[in-house]
C-alpha positions in Angstrom: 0.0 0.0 0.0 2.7 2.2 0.7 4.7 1.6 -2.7 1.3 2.3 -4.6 0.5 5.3 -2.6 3.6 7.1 -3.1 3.6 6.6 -7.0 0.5 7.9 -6.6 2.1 11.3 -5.0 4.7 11.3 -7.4 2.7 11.0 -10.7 2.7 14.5 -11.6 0.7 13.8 -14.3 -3.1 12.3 -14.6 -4.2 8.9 -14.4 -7.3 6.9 -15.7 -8.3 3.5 -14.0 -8.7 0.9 -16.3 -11.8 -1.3 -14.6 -14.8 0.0 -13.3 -15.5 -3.3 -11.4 -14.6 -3.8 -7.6 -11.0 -3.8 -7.7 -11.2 0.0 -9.7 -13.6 1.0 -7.1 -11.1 -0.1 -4.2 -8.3 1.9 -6.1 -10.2 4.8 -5.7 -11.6 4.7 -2.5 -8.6 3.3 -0.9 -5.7 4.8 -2.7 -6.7 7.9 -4.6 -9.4 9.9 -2.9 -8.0 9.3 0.8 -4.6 11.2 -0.9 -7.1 13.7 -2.5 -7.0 12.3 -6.1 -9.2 11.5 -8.7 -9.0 10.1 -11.8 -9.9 11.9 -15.1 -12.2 8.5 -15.7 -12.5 4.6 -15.2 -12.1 2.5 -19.0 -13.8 -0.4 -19.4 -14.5 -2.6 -21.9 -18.4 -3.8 -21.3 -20.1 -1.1 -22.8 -23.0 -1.4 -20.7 -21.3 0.2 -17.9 -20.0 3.3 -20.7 -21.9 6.7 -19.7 -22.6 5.8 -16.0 -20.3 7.3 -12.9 -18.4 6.4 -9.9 -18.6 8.8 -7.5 -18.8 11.2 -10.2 -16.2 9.7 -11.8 -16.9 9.1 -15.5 -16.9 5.6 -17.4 -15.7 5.7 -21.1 -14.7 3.0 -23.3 -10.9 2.5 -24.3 -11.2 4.3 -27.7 -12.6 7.2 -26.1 -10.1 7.1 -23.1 -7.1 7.1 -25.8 -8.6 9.9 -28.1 -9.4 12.1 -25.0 -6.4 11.6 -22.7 -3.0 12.3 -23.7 0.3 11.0 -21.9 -1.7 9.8 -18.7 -1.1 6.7 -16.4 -2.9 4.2 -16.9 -3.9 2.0 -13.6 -5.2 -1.5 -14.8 -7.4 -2.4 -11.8 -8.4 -6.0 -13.0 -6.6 -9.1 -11.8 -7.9 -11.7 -14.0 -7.3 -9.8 -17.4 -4.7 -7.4 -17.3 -2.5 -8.4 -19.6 -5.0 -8.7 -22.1 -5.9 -5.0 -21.0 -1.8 -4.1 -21.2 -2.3 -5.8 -24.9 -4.9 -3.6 -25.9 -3.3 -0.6 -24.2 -0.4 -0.7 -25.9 -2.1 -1.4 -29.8 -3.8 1.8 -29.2 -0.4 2.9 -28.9 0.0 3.7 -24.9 3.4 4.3 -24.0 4.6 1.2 -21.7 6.0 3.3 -19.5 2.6 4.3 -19.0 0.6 1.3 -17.6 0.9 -0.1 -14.3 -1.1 -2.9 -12.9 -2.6 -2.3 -9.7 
């Protein structure tokens, strides 16, 4: 928790959770809002979820995410399919330095 929180303090840049499902909610209740962050959205891939909030915290798909945000961190918040998520990432041509699994 520590590691994680002080990358979190030392981002200097924006940050998107990718994963809108429990373990993204935990990131942000947990991590970011308790160090007074938020991030500019939560990606997900079900579509469904697309257009709805988390504690006022927009959900966009991954296209959207890419067009909108520029040179931001990428949190994947999903154990069971990050690296499929760190595939995807990456062909829509995030930076790897860029992702980090939480």
């Amino acid at each position: 928790k520590e590691k994680l929180n002080e990358t979190l303090l030392n981002l200097k840049r924006p940050f998107v959770i990718f994963g809108s499902g429990q373990r993204g909610k935990r990131f942000l209740e947990e991590y970011a809002i308790p160090l007074g962050l938020k991030p500019l959205c939560f990606v997900d891939n079900d579509k469904a979820k697309c257009g709805s909030y988390i504690d006022e915290v927009p959900i966009v798909d991954p296209e959207t995410s890419v067009e909108k945000y520029h040179d931001v961190v990428y949190f994947i918040a999903n154990k069971k399919n990050y690296l499929d998520i760190e595939m995807q990432l990456l062909g829509y041509g995030v930076n790897s330095n860029n992702i980090l699994i939480f």
